[in-house]
N, C-alpha and C positions, 0 to 999 in steps of 0.2 A: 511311819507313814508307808502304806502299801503303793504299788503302783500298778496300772491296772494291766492285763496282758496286753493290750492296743496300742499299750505308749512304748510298752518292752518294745512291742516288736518295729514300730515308729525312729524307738531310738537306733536297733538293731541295722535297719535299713540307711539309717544316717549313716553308723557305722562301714558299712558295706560301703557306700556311695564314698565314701572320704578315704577308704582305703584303695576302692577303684580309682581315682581321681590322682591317686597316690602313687598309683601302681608304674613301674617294680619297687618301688621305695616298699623297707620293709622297714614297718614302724613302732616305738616304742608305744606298751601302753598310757603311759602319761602324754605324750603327744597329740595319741589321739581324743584321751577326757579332755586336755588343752582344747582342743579345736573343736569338739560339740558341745564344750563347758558344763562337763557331769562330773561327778566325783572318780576318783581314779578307783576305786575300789567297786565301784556299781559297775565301772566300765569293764575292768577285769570281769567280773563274773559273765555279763555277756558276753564280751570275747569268746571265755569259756564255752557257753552255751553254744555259739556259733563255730567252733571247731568240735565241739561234740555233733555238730548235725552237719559237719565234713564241709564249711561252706567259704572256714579260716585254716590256714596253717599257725600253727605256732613255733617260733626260731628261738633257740634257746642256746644259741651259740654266737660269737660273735664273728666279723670277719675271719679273723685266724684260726678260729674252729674251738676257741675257746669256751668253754661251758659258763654262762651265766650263773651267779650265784642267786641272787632276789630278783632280774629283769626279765622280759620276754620282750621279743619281737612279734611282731601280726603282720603277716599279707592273704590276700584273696589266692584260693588254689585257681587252679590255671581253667578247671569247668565253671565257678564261680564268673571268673574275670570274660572268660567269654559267654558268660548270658550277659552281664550287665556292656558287654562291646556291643552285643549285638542288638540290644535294648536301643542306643543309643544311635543305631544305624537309621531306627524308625521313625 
């Protein structure tokens, strides 16, 4: 089943607003399919998409600076976080 690009970018947008909402919490990917109830693998590749277009960081270490072997972390980069602060002002 395809999906169509309006719902990508619908979900996209969930995505953003739940990591804003989140923010500074830096989140795992399965956390976040948790809480918009998508498949953890559909959500990865978004993610993807959304740091490819500079709008997510990706954390790939843990507190202690430890490198991840299969996890990633997601948070909003700081120009991201302040359009959706500033969204919210209005």
């Amino acid at each position: 089943m395809k999906i169509s690009k309006l719902k990508k970018e619908k979900i996209s947008e969930q995505i953003l607003l739940f990591l804003f909402t989140r923010s500074p919490q830096i989140l795992f990917t399965s956390h976040i399919a948790q809480e918009i109830a998508r498949d953890e693998e559909f959500v990865k590749k978004i993610l993807n998409e959304l740091k490819n277009k500079n709008l997510i960081i990706e954390v790939k270490k843990n507190k202690e600076g430890i490198d991840y072997k299969k996890r990633s972390r997601w948070k909003l980069n700081d120009k991201t976080y302040q359009v959706y602060k500033n969204l919210q002002k209005v």
